[in-house]
N, C-alpha and C positions, 0 to 999 in steps of 0.2 A: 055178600056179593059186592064188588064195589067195578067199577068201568075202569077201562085204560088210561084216563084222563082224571079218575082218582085215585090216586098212585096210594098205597099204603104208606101210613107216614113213618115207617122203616126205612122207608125207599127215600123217601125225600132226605135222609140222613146221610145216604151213601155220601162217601167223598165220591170227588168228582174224576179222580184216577185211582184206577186198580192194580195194586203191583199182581204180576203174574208171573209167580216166581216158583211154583214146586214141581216137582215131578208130574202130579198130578196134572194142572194144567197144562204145561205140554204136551201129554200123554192125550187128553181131548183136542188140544189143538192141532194134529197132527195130521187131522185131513183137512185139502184145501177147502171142502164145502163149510166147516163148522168156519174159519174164517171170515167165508163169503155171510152167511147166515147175521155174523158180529158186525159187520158194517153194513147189512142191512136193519139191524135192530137199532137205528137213530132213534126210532119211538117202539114205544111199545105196537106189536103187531101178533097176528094170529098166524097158525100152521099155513091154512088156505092161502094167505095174504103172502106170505112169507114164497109159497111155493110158486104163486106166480110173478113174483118181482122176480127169483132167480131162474126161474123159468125150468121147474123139477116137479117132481110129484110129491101129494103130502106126506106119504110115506119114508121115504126120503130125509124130508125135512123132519117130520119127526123124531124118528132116530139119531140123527145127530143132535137136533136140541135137546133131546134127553141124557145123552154124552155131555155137552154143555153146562146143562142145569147140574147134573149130579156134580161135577168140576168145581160149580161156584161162578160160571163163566155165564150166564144167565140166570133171572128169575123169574117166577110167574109173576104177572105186574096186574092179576085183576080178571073178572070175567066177562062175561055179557052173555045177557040170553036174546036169540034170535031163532026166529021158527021154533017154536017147543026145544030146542038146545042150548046149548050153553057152550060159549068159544072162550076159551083159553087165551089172554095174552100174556107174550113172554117181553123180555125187556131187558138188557144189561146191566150190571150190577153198578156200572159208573160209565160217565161220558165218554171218556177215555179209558184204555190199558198199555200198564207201561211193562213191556216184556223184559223182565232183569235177571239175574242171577244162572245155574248154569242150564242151558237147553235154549238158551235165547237165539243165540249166533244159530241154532239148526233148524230152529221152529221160523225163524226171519225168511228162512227159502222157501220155505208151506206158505207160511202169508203172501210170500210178494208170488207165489202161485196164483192164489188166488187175487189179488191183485190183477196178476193179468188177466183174468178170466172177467176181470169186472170190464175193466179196461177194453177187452175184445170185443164185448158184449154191448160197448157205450154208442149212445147217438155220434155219428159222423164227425170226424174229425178232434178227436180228444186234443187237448192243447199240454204237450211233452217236451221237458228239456232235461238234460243230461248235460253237464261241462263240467269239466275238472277245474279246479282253482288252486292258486298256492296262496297259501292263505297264513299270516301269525296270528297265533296264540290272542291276541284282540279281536282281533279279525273274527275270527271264531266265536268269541265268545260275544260279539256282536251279532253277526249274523243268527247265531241258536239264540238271540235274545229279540229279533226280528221276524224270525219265522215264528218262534212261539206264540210271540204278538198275533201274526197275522192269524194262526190256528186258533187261539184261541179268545183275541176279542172279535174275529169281525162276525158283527150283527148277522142274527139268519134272519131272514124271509118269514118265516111260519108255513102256511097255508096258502099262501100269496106268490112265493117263490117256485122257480123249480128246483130240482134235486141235481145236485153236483156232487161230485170227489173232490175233495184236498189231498194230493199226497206232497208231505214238505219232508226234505231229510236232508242231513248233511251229515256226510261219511268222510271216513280217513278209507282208501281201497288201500289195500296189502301190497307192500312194494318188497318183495325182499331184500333188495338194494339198497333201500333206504332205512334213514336212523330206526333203532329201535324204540319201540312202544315204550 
């Protein structure tokens, strides 16, 4: 038996991005809840815990993370016994997933679903911008070299902090007027 805060030292191995690249996981990612479920798994957590952050039932929750786990897109991270039971936590396979190869561009619409479901559901006044840029090729490759920064050195909180979203992205939107890809 080990707790959620002694992670198997398999786990501690993981890289710390997951390509998510096969049929397969598309195929589990496919509903916006199993999304929601992945950006709630920052730490390891249990079914109960999990159902009332998104605010569902366990049943629910179970079911997809069983979709999940069998995918590769979660893993069990440990148990705990409590009252004469024994609770299950699950945990993602790495900090991040990088959605590549082909199913990405259709699986991206299911995410930013749930996305907004998180977004709808957040404390008063979520902080959202959108603006277009024209941008060279520098430019570019500056900015995705300063948003990566910002994702992934700044400092968390721990236990101290509260809990926020990050969403950073920069896109080219489909012009069909303009130069070819």
């Amino acid at each position: 038996m080990t707790s959620p805060d002694e992670t198997p030292a398999a786990a501690s191995e993981d890289p710390a991005v997951m390509q998510v690249n096969g049929p397969g996981h598309y195929k589990a990612l496919a509903h916006p809840m199993r999304h929601r479920l992945l950006f709630a798994l920052e730490r390891p957590a249990t079914i109960s815990r999990l159902a009332a952050v998104l605010r569902t039932n366990k049943g629910n929750v179970a079911h997809h993370l069983k979709v999940l786990v069998e995918a590769g897109l979660v893993r069990p991270a440990g148990t705990r016994t409590v009252r004469g039971g024994t609770e299950q936590y699950y945990a993602r396979p790495a900090r991040a997933l990088h959605y590549t190869g082909p199913g990405a561009a259709e699986n991206t619409a299911v995410a930013f679903q749930a996305l907004g479901a998180e977004i709808a559901a957040a404390a008063p006044d979520p902080f959202l911008v959108l603006r277009h840029l024209r941008l060279t090729a520098e430019q570019v490759r500056e900015l995705t070299a300063t948003l990566t920064a910002l994702a992934e050195d700044t400092p968390d909180a721990g236990d101290d902090g509260m809990r926020y979203g990050l969403l950073l992205g920069l896109y080219r939107p489909h012009d069909p007027d303009g130069p070819p890809d």
